[in-house]
C-alpha positions as a Markdown table, in Angstrom:
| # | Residue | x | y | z |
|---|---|---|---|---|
| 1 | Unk | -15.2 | 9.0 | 10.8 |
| 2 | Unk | -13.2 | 6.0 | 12.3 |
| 3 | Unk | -9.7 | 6.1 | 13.7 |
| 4 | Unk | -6.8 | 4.1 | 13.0 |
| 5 | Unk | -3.1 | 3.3 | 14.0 |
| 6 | Unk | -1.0 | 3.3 | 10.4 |
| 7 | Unk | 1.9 | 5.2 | 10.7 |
| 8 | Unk | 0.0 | 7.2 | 13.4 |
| 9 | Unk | -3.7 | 7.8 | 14.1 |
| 10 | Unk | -5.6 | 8.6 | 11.5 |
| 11 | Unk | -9.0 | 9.5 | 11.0 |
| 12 | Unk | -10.8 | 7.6 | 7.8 |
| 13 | Unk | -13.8 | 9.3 | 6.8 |
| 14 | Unk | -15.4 | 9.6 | 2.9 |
| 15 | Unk | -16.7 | 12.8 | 1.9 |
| 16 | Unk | -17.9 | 13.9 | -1.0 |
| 17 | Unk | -14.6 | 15.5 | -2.2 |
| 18 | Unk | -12.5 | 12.6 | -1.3 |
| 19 | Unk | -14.9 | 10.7 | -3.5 |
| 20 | Unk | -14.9 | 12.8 | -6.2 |
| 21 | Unk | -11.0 | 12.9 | -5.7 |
| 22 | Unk | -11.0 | 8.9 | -5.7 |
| 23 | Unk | -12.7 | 8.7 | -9.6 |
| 24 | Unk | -10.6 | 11.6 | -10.8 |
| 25 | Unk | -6.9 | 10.1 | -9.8 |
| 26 | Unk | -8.1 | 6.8 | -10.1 |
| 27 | Unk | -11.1 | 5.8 | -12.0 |
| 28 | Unk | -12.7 | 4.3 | -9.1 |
| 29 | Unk | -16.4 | 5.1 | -8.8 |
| 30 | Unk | -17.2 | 5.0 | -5.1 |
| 31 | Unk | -20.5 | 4.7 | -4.5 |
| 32 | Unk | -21.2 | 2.1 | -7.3 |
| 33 | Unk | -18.2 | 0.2 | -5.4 |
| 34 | Unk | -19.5 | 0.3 | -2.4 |
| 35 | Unk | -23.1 | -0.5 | -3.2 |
| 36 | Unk | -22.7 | -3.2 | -5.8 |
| 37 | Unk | -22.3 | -5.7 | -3.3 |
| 38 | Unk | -18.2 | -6.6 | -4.7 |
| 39 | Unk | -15.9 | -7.4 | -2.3 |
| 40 | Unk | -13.5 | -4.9 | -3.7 |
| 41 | Unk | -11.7 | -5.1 | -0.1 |
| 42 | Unk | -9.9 | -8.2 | -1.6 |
| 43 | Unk | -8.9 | -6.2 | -4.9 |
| 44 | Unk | -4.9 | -4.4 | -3.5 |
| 45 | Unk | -5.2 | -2.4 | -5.6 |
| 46 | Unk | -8.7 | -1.0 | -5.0 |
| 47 | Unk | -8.2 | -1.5 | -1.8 |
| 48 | Unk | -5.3 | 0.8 | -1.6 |
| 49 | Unk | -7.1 | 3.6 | -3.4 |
| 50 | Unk | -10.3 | 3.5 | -1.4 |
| 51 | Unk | -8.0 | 3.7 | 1.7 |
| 52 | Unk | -6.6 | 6.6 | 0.1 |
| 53 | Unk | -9.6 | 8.0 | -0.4 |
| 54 | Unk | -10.9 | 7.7 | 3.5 |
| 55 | Unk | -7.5 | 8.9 | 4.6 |
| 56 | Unk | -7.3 | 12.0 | 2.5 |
| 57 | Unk | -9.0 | 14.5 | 4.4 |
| 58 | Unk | -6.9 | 13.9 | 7.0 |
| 59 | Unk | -3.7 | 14.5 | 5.4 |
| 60 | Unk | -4.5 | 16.4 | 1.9 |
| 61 | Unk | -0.9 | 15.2 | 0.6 |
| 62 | Unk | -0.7 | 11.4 | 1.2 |
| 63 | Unk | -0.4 | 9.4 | -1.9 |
| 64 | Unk | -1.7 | 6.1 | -2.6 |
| 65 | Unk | 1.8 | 4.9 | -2.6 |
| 66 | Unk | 2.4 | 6.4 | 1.2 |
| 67 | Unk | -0.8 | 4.3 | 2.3 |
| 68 | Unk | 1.1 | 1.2 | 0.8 |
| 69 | Unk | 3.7 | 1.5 | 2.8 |
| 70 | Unk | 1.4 | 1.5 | 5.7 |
| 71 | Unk | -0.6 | -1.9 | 5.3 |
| 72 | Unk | 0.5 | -5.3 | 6.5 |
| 73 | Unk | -1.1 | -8.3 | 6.8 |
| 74 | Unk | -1.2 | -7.8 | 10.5 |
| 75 | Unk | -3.7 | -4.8 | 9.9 |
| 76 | Unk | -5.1 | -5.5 | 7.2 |
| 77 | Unk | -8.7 | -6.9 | 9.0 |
| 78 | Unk | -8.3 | -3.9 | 11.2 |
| 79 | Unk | -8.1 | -1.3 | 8.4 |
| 80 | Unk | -10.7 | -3.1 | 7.1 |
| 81 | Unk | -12.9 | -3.0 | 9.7 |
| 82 | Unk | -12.3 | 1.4 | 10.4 |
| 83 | Unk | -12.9 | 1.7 | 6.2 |
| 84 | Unk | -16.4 | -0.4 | 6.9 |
| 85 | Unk | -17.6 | 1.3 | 9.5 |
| 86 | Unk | -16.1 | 4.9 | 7.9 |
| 87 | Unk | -18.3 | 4.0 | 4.8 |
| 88 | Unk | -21.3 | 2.6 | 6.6 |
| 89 | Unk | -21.3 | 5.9 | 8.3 |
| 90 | Unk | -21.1 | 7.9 | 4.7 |
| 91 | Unk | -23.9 | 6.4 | 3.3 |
| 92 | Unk | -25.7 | 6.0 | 7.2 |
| 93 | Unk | -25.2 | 10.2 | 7.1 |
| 94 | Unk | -26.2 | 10.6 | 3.3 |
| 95 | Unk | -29.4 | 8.8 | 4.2 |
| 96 | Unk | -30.4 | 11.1 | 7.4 |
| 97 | Unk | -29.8 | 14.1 | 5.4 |
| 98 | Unk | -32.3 | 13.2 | 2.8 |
| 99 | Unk | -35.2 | 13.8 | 4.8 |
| 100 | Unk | -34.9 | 17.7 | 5.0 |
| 101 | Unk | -37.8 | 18.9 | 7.7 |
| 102 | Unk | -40.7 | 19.6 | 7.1 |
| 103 | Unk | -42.1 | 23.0 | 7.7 |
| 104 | Unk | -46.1 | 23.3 | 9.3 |
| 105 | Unk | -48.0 | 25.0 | 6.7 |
| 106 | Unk | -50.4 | 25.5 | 10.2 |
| 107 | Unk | -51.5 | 29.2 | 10.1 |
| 108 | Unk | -52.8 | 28.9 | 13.6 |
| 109 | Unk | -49.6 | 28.4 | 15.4 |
């Protein structure tokens, strides 16, 4: 998760219920978003949603048209920069939990 100033300090984070939240209300697919190499970050609209999406677990009731009202330009490369990282840290944590361990099948221990 990644913190950010909007209206107040928020925590942006993308779990799997958010996500699945995010295609539902939206149509957005997150994961082929975020790894088919778009730069949706340009797209407001997207954008918006996908902030939405990060910001939801933090506040359950926020709309996408609340987040609106939180962007300016003047944070716009911040917000960025927490959804990046927030996202990067999704997929990073996705990743480590594929590799469950491994058990020794050694019957001398």
């Amino acid at each position: 998760m990644a913190a950010i100033v909007l209206d107040r300090e928020r925590q942006i984070g993308y779990s799997w219920a958010a996500i699945k939240r995010l295609k539902k209300e939206h149509g957005i697919n997150f994961l082929t978003l975020v790894s088919g190499g778009t730069e949706w970050y340009l797209e407001p609209d997207i954008f918006s949603a996908v902030l939405w999406c990060g910001l939801v677990d933090d506040d359950a009731a926020l709309t996408v048209e609340q987040v609106d009202g939180m962007v300016s330009l003047s944070k716009l490369t911040a917000i960025t920069t927490a959804m990046l990282q927030a996202v990067g840290e999704a997929l990073q944590e996705g990743e480590q939990g594929a590799n469950p361990p491994t058990r020794s099948t050694d019957s001398s221990a």
